[in-house]
VMD Tcl script that draws the C-alpha trace (Angstrom):
set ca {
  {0.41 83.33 62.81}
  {-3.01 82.26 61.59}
  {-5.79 84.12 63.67}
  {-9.01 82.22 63.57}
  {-12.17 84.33 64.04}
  {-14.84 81.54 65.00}
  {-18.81 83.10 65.33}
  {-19.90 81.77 68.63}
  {-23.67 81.95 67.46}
  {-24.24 78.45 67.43}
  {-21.36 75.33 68.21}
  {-21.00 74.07 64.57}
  {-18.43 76.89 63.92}
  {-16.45 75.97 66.53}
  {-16.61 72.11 65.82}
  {-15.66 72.48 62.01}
  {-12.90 74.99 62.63}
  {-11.39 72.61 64.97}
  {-11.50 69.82 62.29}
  {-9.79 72.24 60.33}
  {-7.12 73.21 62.47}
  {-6.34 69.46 63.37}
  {-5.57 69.17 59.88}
  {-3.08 72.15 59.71}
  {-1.58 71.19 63.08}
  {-0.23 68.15 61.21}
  {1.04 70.04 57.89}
  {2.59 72.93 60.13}
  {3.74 74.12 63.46}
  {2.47 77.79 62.62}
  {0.93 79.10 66.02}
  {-2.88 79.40 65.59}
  {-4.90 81.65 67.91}
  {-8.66 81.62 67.88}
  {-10.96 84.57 68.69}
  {-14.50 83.74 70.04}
  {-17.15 83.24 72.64}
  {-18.50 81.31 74.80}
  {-20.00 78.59 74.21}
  {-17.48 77.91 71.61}
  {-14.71 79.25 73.86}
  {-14.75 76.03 75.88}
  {-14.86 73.65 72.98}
  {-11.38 75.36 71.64}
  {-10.07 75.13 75.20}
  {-11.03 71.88 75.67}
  {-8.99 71.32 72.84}
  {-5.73 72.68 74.15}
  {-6.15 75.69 71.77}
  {-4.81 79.60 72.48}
  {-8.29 81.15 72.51}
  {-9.27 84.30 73.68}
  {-13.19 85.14 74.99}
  {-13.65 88.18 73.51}
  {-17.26 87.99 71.71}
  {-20.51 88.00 73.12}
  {-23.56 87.42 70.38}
  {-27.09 88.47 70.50}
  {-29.41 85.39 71.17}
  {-32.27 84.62 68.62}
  {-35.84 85.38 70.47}
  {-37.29 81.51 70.12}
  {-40.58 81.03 71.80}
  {-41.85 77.89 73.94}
  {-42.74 76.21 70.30}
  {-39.57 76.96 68.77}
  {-40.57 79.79 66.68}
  {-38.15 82.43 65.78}
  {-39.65 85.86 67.07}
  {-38.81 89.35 65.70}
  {-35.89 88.58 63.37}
  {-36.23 92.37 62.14}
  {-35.04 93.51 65.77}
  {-32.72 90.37 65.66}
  {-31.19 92.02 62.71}
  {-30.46 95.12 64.24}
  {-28.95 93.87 67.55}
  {-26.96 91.40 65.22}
  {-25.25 94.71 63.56}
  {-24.60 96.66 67.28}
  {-22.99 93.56 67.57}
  {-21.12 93.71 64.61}
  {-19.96 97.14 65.04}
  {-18.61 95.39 68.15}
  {-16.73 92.28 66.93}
  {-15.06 94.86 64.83}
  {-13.07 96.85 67.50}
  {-11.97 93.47 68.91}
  {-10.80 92.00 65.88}
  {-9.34 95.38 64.82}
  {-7.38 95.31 68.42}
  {-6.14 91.72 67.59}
  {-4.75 92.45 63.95}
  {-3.13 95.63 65.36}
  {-1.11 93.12 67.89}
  {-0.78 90.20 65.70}
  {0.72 92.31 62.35}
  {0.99 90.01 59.01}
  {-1.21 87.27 60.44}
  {-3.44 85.48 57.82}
  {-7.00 86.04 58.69}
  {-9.42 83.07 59.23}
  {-12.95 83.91 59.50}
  {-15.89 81.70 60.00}
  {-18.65 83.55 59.31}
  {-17.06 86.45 61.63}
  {-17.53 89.13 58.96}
  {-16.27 91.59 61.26}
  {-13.05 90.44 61.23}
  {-12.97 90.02 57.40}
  {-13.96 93.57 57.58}
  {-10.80 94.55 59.17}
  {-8.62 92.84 57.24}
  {-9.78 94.28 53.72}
  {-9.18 97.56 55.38}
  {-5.56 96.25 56.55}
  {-4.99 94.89 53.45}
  {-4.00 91.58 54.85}
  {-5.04 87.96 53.34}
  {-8.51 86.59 54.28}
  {-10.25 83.62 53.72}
  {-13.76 83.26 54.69}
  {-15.76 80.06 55.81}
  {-19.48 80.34 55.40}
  {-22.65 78.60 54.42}
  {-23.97 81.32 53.43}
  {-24.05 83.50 50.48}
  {-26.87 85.42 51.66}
  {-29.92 85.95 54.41}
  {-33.07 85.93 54.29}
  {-34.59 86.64 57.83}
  {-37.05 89.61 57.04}
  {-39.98 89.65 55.07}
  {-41.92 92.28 53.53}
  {-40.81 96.78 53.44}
  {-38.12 95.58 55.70}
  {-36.22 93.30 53.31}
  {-34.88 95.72 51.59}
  {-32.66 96.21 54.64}
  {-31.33 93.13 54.48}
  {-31.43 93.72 50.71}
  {-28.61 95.85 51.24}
  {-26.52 94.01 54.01}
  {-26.83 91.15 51.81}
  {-24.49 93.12 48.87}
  {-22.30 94.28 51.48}
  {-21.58 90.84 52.42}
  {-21.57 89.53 48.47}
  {-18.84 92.74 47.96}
  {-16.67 91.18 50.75}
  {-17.26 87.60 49.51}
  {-15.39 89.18 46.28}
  {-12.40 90.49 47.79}
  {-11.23 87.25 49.76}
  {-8.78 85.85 48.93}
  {-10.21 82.77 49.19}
  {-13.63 81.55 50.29}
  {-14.18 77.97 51.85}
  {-18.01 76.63 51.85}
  {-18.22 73.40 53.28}
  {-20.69 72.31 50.93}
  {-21.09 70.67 47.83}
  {-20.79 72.39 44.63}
  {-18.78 73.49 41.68}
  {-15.74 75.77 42.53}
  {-16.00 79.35 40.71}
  {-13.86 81.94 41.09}
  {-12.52 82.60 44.58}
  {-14.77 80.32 45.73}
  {-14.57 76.76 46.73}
  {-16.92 74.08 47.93}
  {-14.85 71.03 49.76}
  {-17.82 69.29 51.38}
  {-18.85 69.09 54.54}
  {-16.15 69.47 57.34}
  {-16.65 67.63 60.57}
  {-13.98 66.24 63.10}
  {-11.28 62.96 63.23}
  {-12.90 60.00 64.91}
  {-10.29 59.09 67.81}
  {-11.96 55.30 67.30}
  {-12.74 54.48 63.83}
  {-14.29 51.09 65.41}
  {-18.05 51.78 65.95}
  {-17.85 48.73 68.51}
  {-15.34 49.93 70.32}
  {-16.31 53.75 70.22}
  {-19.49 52.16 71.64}
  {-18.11 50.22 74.60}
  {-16.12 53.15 75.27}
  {-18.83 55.68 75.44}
  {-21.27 52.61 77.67}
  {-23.57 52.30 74.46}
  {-24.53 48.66 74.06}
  {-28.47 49.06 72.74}
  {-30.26 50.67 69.51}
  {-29.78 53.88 70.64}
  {-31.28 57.62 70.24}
  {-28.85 60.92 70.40}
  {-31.13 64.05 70.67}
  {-29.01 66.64 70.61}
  {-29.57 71.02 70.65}
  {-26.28 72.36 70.10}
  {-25.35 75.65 71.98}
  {-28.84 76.96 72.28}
  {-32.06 77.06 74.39}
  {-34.54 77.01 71.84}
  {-34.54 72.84 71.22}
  {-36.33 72.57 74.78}
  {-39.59 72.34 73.10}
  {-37.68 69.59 70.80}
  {-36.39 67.97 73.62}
  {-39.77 67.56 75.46}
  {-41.07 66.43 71.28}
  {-38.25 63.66 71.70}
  {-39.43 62.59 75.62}
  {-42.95 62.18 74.66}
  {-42.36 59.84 71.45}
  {-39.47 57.46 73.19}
  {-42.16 56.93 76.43}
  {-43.99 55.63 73.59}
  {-41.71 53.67 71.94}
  {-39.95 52.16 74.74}
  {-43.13 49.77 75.24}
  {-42.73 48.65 71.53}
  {-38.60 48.36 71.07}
  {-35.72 47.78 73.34}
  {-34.25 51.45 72.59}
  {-31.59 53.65 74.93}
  {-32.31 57.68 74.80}
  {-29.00 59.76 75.41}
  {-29.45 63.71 75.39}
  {-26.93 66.14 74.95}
  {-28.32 69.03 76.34}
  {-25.39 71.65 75.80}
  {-24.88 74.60 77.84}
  {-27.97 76.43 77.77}
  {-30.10 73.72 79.19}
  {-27.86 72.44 81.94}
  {-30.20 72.48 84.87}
  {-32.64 70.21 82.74}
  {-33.82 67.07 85.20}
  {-30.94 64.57 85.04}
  {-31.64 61.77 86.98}
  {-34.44 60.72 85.16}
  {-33.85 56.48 85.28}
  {-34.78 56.53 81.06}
  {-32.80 58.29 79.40}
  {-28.93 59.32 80.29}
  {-28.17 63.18 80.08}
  {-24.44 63.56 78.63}
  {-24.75 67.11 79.12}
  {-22.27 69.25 77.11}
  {-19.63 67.51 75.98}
  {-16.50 68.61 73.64}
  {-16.64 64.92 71.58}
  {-20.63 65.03 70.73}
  {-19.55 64.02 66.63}
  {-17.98 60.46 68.72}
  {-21.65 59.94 70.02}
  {-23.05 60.36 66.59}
  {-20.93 57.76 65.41}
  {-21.64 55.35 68.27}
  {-25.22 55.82 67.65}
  {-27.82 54.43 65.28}
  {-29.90 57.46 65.20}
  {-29.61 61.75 65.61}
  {-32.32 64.27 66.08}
  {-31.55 67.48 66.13}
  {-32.03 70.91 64.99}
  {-31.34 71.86 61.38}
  {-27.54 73.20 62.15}
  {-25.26 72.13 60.02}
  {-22.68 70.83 62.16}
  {-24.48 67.99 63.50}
  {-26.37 67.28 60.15}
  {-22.68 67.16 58.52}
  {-21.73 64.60 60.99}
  {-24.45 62.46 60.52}
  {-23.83 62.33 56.70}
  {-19.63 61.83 56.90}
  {-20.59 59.10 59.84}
  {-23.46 57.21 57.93}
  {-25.95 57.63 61.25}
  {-29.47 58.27 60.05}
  {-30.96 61.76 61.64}
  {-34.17 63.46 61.89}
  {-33.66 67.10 61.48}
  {-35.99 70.02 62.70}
  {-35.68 73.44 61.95}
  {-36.52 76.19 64.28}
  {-39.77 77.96 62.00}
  {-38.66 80.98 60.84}
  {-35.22 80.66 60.56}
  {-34.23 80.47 57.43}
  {-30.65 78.76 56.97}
  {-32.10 75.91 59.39}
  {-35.35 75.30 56.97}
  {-33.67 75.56 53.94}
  {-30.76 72.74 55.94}
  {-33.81 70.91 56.88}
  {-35.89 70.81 53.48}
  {-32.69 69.38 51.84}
  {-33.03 66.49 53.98}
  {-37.37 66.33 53.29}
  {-38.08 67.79 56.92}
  {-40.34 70.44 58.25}
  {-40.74 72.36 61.45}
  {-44.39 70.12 60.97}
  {-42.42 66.66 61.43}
  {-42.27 67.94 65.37}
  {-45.84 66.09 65.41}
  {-44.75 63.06 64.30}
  {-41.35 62.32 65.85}
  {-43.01 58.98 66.75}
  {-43.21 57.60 63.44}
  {-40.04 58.93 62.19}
  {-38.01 57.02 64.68}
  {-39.63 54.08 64.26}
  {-39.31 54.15 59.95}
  {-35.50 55.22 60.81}
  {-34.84 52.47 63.50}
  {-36.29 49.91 61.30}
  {-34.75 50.95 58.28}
  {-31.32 51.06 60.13}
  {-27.77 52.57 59.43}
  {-26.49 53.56 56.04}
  {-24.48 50.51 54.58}
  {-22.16 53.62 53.09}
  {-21.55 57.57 54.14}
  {-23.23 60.08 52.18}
  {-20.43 62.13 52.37}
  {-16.72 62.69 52.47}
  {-14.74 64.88 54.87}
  {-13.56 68.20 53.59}
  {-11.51 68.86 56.21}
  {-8.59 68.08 54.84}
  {-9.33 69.91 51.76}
  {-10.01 73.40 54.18}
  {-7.00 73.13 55.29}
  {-4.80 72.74 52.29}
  {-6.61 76.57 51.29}
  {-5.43 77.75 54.59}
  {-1.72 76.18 54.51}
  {-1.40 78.20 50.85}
  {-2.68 81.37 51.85}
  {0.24 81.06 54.89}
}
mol new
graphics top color blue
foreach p $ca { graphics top sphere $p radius 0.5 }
foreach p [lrange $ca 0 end-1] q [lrange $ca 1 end] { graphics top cylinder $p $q radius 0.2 }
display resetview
């Protein structure tokens, strides 16, 4: 059995593992079982997946500007939390004996599985954090090497990034989902998209509402100048968001949100990099805003030449993207397939 141990802090976990076990689902019929939480939990099921509900993260404290508050006490709820995961996961590898151990960035899990001495491979963006400034850091100083010290003893470690591989460690690109239309023009009539058309989407959080409203105020203003559609995916967190409004159509959470990338000929979003993945495999421009003070999302976003600033001028960057059109070529290729090859070995 292959035990996948999905964070739920966030959807683009969820999404890429997914990709990934689509890929393995056609190499093997080894049972998969995935261990997460909701949000995520109902992508997986949607899916048809064995997934057990079993982890329940700490929320990031985001004010009404989208400003990351208090990532010191952040820090330490995120390690009670930890402590957590790892009596679940602990639980699971006690029932499941000999079962290769999948984490995405679940380091609890990995945790358990050093101690079990079973095979792990890790999927991560990250090599290390950087939420807390100043005396504190040296906190995360040292939960930093801990992390580093179980980066070492994977077996293997998958970053779905580019780069040059080095020792256990190997960089296949981004990883996003199979199209089930390759043909934009029919994904499009399938989906009811038949303008230039706008996807603002948030993810599995609360704190794009500020975004959102960002993304309201500049389409008023440029639906006097072009002849432009507005569809919002407003996840799970910001269900009960207005959604009648006659100009713009609220898809709400949906489990194929990569499909509406594809169908449409712009993205802005947060600086996760699930969506900003997509954009790049499916050649759809996007405008990308981190949340301030969140480190892996401004660092995403900076890549890219965006700012938490560019809020203030959403106006002008849709209208320089719109003009400027799609990509005639993706930016990227999908590492999916790549992922899964790692996995299938380790099995």
């Amino acid at each position: 059995m292959i035990i996948f141990f999905a964070s739920p802090i966030g959807l683009g976990h969820a999404t890429r593992d997914i990709a990934i076990c689509e890929e393995i689902k056609s190499m093997t019929n080894e049972k998969i079982l995935i261990v997460t939480g909701r949000p995520a939990y109902d992508i997986f099921s949607n899916y048809g997946y064995s997934a057990k509900n079993v982890y329940i993260p700490e929320k990031f404290d985001i004010d009404n500007l989208m400003q990351l508050r208090s990532p010191l006490k952040w820090l330490f709820k995120y390690f009670l939390y930890y402590r957590n995961c790892k009596k679940i996961a602990k639980d699971l590898v006690d029932s499941n004996e000999g079962s290769l151990i999948v984490s995405d960035e679940d380091f609890a899990s990995v945790a358990v599985g050093e101690k079990k001495n079973l095979k792990r491979i890790l999927i991560t963006d990250l090599l290390e954090t950087h939420f807390v400034k100043g005396i504190f850091s040296t906190i995360e100083s040292q939960m930093n090497k801990s992390m580093q010290s179980m980066l070492k003893k994977c077996d293997r470690v998958i970053i779905p990034d580019d780069g040059d591989d080095v020792d256990n460690i190997s960089y296949v690109g981004p990883v996003v989902r199979r199209l089930s239309i390759t043909n934009r023009d029919l994904l499009r009539k399938k989906l009811g998209i038949d303008k230039k058309t706008i996807l603002v989407s948030i993810g599995g959080t609360s704190a794009g509402r500020y975004f959102v409203d960002k993304t309201f105020n500049a389409y008023k203003n440029l639906r006097s100048k072009m002849d432009l559609d507005l569809l919002v995916a407003l996840g799970p967190s910001l269900a009960k968001l207005e959604s009648n409004n006659p100009t713009y159509r609220n898809i709400g959470f949906v489990s194929n949100l990569h499909e509406y990338i594809y169908a449409s000929d712009l993205v802005l979003s947060l600086a996760g990099r699930s969506t900003i993945d997509e954009s790049r495999v499916y050649g759809t421009p996007g405008i990308f805003i981190p949340i301030k003070n969140h480190f892996e999302q401004e660092q995403n976003a900076r890549k890219l030449g965006y700012t938490y600033e560019d809020i203030s001028r959403l106006e002008a960057l849709i209208t320089e993207k719109i003009q400027t059109g799609r990509r005639s070529k993706n930016v990227a290729n999908n590492g999916a397939k790549t992922a899964a090859k790692i996995v299938m070995e380790m099995v």
